[in-house]
DRENSETI-163877 format. One record per atom (N, C-alpha, C, CB): residue in one letter; x, y, z. Coordinates in steps of 0.02 Angstrom, whole numbers, padded with zeros to 5 digits, always signed. Glycine has a CB too. Layout:
BEGIN
AXYZ;...
This chain:
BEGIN
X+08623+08285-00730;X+08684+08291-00689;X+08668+08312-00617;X+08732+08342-00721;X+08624+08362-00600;X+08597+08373-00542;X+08573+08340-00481;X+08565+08393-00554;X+08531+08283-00537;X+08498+08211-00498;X+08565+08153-00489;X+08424+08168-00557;X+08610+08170-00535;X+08675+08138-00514;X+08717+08159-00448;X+08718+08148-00570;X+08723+08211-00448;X+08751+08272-00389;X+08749+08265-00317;X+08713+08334-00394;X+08645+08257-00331;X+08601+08256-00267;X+08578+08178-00240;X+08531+08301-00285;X+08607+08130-00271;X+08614+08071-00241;X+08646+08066-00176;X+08644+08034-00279;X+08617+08025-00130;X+08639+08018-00080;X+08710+07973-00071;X+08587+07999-00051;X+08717+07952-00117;X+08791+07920-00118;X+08857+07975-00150;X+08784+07845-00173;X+08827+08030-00161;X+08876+08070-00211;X+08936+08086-00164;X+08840+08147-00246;X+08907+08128-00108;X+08965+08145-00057;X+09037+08101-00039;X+08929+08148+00006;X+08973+08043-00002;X+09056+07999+00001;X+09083+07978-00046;X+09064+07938+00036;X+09055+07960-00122;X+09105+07951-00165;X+09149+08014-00174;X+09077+07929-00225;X+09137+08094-00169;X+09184+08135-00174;X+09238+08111-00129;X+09162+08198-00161;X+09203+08109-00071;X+09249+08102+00007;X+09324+08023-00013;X+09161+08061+00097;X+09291+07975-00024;X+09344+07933-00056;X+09392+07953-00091;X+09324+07894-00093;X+09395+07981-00157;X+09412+08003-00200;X+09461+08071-00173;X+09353+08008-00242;X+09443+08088-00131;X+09480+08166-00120;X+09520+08111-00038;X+09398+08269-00098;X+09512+08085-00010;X+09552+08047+00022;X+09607+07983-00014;X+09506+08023+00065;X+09592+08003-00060;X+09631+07950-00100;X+09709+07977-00084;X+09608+07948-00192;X+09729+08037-00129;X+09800+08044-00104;X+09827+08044-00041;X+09819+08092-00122;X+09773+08042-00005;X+09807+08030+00078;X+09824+07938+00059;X+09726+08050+00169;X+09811+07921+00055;X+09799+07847+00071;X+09866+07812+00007;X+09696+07820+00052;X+09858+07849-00043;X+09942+07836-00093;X+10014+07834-00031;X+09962+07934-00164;X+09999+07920+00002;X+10057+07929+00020;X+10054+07886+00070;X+10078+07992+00033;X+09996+07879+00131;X+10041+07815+00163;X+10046+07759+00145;X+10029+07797+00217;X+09994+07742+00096;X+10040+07677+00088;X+10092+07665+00026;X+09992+07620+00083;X+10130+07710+00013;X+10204+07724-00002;X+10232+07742+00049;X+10221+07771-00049;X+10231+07768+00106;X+10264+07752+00166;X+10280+07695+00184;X+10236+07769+00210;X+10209+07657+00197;X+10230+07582+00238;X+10280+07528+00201;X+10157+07534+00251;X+10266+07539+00142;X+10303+07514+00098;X+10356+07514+00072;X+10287+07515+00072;X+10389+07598+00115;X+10449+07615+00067;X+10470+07631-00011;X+10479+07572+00075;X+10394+07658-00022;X+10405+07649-00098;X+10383+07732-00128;X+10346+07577-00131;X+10423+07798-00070;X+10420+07858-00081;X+10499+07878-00136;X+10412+07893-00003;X+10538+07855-00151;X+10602+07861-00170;X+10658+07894-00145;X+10600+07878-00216;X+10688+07895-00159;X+10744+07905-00118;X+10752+07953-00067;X+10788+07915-00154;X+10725+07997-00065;X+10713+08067-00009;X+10628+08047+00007;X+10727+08170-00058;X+10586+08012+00045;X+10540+08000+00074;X+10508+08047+00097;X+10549+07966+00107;X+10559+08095+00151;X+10525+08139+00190;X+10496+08201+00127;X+10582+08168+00256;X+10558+08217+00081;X+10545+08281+00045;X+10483+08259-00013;X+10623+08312+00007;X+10492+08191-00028;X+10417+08171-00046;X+10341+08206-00015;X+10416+08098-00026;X+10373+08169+00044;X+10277+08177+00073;X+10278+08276+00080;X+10254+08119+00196;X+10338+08302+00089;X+10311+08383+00098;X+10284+08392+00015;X+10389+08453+00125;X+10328+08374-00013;X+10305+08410-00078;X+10260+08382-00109;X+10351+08420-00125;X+10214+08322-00087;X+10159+08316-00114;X+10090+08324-00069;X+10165+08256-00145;X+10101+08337-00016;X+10044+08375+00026;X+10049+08434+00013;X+10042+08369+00099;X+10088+08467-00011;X+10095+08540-00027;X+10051+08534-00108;X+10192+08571-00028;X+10087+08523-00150;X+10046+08494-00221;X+09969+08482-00214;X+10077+08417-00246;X+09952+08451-00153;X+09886+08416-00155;X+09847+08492-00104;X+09890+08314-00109;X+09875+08517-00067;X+09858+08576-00053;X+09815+08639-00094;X+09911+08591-00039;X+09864+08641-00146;X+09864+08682-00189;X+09804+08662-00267;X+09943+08687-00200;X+09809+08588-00244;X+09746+08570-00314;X+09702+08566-00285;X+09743+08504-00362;X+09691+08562-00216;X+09618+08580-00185;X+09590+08627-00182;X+09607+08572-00135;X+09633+08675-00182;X+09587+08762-00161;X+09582+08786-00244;X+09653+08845-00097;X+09616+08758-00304;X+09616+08742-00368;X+09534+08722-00367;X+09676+08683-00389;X+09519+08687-00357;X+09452+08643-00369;X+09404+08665-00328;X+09458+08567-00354;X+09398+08688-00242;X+09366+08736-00217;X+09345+08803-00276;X+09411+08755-00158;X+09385+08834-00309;X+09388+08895-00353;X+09351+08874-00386;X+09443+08921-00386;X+09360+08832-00415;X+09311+08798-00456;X+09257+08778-00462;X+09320+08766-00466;X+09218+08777-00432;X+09159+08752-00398;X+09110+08808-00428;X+09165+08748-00311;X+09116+08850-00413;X+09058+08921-00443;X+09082+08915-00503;X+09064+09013-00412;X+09129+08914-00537;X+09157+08948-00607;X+09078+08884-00637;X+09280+08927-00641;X+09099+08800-00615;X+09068+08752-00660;X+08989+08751-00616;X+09118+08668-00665;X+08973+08769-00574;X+08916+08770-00562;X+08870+08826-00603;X+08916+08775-00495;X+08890+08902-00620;X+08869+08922-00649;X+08847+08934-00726;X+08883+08939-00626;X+08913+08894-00743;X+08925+08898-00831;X+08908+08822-00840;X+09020+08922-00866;X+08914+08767-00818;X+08852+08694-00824;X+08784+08702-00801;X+08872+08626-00776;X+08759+08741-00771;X+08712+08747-00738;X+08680+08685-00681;X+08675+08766-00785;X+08733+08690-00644;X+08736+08639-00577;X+08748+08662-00512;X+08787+08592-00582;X+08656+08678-00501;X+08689+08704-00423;X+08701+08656-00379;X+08643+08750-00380;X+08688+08602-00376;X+08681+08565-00344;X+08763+08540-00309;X+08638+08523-00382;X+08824+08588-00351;X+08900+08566-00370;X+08916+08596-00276;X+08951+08625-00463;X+08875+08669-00291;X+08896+08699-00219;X+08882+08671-00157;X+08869+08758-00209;X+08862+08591-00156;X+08835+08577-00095;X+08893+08514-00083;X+08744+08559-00097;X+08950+08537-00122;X+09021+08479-00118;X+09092+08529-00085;X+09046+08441-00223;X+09068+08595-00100;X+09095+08652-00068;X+09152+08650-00023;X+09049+08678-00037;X+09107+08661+00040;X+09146+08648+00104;X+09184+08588+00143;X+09109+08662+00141;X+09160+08526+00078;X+09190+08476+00119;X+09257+08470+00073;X+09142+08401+00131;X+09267+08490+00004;X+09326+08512-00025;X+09362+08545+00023;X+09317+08552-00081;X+09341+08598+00029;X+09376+08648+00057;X+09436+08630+00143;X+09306+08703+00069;X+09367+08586+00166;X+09399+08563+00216;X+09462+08509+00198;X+09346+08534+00258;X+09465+08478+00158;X+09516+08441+00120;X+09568+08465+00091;X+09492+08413+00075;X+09560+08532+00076;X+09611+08581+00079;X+09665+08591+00133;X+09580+08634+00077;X+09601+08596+00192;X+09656+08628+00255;X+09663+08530+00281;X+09602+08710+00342;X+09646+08501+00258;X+09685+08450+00289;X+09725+08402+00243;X+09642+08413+00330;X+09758+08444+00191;X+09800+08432+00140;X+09869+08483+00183;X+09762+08459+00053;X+09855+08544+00192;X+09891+08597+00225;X+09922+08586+00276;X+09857+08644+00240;X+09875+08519+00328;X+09892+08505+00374;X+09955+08471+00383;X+09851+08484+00392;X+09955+08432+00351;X+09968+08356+00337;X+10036+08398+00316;X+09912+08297+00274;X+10049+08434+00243;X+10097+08475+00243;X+10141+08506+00279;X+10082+08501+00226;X+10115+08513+00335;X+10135+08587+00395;X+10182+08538+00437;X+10051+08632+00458;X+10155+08464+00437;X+10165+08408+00496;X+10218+08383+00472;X+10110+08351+00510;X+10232+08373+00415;X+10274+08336+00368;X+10347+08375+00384;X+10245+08342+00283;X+10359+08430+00364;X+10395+08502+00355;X+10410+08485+00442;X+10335+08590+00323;X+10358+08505+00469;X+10374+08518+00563;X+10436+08450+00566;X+10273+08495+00637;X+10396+08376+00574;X+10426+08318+00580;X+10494+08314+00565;X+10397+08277+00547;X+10484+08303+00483;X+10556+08303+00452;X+10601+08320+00440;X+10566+08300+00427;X+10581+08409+00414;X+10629+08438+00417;X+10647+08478+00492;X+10624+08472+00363;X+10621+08489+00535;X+10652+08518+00603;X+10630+08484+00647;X+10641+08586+00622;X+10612+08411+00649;X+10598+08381+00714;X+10567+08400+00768;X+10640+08368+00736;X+10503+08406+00745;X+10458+08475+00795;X+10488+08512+00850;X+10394+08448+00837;X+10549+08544+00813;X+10581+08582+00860;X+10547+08663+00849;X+10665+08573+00847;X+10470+08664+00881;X+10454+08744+00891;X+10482+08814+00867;X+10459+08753+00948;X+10557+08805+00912;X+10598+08856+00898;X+10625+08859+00837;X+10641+08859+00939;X+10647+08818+00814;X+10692+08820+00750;X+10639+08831+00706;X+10740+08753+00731;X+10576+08785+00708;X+10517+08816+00645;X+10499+08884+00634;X+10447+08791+00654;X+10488+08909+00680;X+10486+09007+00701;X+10554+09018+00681;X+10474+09041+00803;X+10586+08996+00714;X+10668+09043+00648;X+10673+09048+00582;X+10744+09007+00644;X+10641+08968+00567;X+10655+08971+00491;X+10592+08997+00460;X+10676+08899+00459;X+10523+09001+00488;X+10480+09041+00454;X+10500+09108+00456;X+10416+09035+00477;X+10530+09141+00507;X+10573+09209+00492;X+10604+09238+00457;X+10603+09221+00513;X+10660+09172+00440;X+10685+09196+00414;X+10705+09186+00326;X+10715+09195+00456;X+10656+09138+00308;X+10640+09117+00232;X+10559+09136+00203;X+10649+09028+00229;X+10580+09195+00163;X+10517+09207+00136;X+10453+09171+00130;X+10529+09217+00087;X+10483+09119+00073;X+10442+09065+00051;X+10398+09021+00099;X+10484+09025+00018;X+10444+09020+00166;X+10390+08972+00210;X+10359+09048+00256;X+10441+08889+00275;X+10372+09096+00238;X+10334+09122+00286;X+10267+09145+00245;X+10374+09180+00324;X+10275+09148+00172;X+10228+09161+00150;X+10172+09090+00139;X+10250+09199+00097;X+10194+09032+00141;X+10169+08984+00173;X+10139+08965+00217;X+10189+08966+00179;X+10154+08987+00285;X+10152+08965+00350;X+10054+09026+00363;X+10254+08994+00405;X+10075+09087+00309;X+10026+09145+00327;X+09948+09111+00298;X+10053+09229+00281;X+09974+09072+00230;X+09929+09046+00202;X+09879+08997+00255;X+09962+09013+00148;X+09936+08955+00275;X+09896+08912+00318;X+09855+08953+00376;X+09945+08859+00352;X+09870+08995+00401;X+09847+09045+00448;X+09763+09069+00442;X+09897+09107+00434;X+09787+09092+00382;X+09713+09124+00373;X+09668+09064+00331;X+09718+09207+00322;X+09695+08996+00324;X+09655+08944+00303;X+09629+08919+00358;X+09686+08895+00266;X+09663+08945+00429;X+09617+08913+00487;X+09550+08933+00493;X+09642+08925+00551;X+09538+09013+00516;X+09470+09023+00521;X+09412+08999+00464;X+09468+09091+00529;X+09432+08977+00411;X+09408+08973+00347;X+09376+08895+00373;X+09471+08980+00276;X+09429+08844+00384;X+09409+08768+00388;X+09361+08782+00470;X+09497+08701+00392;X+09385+08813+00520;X+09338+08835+00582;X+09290+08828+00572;X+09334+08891+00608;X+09262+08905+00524;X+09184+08883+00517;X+09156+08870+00447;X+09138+08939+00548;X+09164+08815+00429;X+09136+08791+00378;X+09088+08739+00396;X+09183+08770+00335;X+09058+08781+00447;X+09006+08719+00484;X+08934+08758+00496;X+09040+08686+00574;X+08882+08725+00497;X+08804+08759+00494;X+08821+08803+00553;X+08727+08701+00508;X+08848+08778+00621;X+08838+08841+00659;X+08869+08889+00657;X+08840+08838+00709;X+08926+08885+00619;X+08952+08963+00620;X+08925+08985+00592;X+09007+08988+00604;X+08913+08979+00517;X+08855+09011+00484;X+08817+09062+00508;X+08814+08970+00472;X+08781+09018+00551;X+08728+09060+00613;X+08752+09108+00641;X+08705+09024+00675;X+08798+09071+00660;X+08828+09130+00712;X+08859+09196+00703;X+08875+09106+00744;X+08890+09162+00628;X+08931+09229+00611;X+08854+09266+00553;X+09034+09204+00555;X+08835+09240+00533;X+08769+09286+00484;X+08804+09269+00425;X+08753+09386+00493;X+08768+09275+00374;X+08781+09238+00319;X+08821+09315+00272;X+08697+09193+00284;X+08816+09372+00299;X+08866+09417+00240;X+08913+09410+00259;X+08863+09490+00225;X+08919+09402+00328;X+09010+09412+00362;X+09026+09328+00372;X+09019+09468+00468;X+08993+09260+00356;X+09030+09220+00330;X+09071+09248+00262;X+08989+09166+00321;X+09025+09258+00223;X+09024+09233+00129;X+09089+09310+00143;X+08909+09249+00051;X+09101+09353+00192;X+09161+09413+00163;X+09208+09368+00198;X+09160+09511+00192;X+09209+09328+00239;X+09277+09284+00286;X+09287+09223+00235;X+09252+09245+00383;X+09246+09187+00195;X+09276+09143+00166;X+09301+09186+00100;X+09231+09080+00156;X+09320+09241+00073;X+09333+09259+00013;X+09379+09293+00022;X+09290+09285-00021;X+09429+09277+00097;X+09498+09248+00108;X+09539+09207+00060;X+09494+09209+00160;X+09474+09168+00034;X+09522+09104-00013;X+09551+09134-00069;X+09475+09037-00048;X+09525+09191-00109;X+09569+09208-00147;X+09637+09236-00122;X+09540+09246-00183;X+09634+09270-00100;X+09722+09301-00061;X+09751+09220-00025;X+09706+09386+00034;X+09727+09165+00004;X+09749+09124+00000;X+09779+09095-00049;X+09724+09106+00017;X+09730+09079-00096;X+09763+09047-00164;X+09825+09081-00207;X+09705+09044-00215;X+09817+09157-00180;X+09883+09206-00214;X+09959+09172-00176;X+09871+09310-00185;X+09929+09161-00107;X+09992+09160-00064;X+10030+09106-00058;X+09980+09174-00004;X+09953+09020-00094;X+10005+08970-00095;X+10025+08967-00177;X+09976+08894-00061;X+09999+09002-00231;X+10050+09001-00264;X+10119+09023-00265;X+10033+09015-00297;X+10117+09089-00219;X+10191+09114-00219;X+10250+09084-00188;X+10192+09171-00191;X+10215+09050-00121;X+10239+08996-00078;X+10266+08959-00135;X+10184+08955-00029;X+10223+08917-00181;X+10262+08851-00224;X+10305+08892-00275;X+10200+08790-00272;X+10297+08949-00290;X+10324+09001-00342;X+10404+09016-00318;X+10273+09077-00342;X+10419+09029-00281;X+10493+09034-00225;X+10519+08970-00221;X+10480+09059-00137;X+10484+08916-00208;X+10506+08854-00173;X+10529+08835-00247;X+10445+08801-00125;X+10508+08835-00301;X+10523+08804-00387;X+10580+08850-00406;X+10447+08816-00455;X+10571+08912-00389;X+10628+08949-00404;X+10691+08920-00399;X+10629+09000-00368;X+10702+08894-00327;X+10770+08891-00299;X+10801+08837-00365;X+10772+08855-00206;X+10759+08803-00379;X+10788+08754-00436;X+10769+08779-00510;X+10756+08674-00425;X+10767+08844-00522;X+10772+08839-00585;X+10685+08815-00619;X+10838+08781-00596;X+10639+08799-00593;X+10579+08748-00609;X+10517+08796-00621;X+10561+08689-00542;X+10481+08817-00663;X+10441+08866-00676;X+10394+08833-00712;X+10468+08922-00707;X+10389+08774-00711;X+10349+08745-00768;X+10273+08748-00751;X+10372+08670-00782;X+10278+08692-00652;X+10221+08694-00634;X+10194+08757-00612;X+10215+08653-00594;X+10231+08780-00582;X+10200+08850-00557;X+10159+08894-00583;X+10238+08888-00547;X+10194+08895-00658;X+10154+08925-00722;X+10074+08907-00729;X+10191+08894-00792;X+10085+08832-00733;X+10004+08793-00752;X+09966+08825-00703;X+09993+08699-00742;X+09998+08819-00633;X+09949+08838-00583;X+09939+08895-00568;X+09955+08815-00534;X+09964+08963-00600;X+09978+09023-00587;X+09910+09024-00650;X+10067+09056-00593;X+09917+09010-00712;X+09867+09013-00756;X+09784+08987-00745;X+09896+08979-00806;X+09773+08927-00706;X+09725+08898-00671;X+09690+08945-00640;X+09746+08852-00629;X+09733+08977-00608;X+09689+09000-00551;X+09696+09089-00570;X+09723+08969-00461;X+09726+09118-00606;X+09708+09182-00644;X+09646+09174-00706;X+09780+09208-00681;X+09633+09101-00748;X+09566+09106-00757;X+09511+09111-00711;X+09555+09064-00786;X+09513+09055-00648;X+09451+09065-00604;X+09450+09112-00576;X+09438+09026-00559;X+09497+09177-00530;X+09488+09235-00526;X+09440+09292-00579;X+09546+09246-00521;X+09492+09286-00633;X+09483+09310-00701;X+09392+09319-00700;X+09520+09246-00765;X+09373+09236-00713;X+09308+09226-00721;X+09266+09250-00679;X+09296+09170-00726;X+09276+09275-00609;X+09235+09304-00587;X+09224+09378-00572;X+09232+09278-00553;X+09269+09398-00595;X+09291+09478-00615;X+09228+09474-00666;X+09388+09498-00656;X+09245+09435-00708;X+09210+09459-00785;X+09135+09446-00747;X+09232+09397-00876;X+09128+09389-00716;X+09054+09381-00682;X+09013+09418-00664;X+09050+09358-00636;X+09062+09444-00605;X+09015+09515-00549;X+09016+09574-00595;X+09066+09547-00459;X+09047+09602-00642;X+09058+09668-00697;X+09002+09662-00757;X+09144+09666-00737;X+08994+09584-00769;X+08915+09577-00801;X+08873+09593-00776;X+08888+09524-00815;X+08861+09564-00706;X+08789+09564-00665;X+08798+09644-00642;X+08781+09497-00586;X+08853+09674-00628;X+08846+09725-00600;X+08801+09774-00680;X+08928+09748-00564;X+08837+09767-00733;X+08802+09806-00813;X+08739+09794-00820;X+08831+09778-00889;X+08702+09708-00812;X+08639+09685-00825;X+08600+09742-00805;X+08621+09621-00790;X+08550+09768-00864;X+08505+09830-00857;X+08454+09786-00798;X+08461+09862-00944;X+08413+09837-00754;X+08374+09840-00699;X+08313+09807-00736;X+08364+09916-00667;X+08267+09755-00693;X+08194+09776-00734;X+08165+09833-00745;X+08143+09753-00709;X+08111+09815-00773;X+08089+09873-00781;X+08038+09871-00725;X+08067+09887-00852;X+07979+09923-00756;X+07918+09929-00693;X+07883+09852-00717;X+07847+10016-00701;X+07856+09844-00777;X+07818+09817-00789;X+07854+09725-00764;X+07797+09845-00861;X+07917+09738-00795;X+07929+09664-00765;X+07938+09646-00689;X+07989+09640-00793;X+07967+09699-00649;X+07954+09699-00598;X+07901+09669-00554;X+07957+09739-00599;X+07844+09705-00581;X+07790+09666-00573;X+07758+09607-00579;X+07769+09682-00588;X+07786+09583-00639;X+07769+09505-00663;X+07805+09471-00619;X+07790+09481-00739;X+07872+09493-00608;X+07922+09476-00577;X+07884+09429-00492;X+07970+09554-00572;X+07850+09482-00473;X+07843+09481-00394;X+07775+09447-00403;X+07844+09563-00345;X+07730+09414-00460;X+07677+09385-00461;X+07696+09323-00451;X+07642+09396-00511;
């Protein structure tokens, strides 16, 4: 699976594949073939597609460690970036349709509706995240105070569930929210239990130590 992974064709087949739902929704645009509310279509499925990306970002360590595929973490950041340009696409949709990139009125209504403000925060702190998900920040920022700035994504992932958690409310709808509220309290979950192992794992000893460093 590794030598599958580390093919040089692997990436862009991710890259296709994770551009795919872009490419549904417009071309159910051009076509007219979003149903009857078009606009509330495309928000609520860039929002959906938002939310199964940073789903699958989470994911990434849980199945790299328990398949034993490191090779999974080197699909990472370009997920991730597919995230914030799932978010985007979302943000544009919402701006467009529903307030006609009228600035002012978007700041009112992120004011004054929970749900998009706890939305709007998500996207916020998904910026610096998609920023530097690039070799030079890396550098720049040093690799502990990247790896503590990208682990943002969990309090992200809290905030766009609650975001879709409010927004399902208004109708009564708890179904999806649930799945995805459960999804992503295992991959949390799983790494609680992770770091609380490694943190118990007894020390070497002297002697292995030694073998250790031969």
């Amino acid at each position: 699976m590794n030598a599958l992974l580390l093919n040089k064709a692997a990436k862009p087949v991710v890259f296709v594949f994770a551009l795919l739902p872009f490419a549904w929704l417009f071309w159910g645009a051009l076509t007219d073939n979003l149903g009857a509310n078009p606009a509330e279509h495309l928000i609520r499925s860039t929002g959906d597609w938002t939310l199964r990306f940073i789903c699958i970002v989470l994911a990434v360590t849980p199945l790299r460690v328990i398949g034993k595929m490191p090779a999974l973490a080197r699909f990472r950041r370009m997920l991730g970036l597919f995230a914030y340009f799932y978010v985007c696409l979302h943000l544009l949709s919402y701006g467009f349709f529903d307030k006609e990139l009228d600035l002012v009125e978007i700041a009112k209504d992120i004011a004054k509706r929970p749900f998009i403000l706890v939305g709007f925060s998500a996207f916020v702190l998904l910026t610096p995240l998609a920023a530097t998900s690039f070799n030079r920040a890396i550098k720049a920022l040093g690799a502990k105070r990247w790896q503590a700035l990208h682990k943002l994504v969990y309090l992200i992932a809290g905030l766009g569930l609650l975001h879709f958690f409010w927004m399902r409310a208004g109708k009564n709808n708890f179904g999806e929210p649930i799945i995805y509220a459960a999804i992503i309290a295992v991959l949390l979950g799983w790494r609680v239990w992770h770091a609380l192992r490694k943190a118990r794992a007894p020390a070497p000893s002297g002697a292995g130590r030694a073998q250790l460093s031969k």
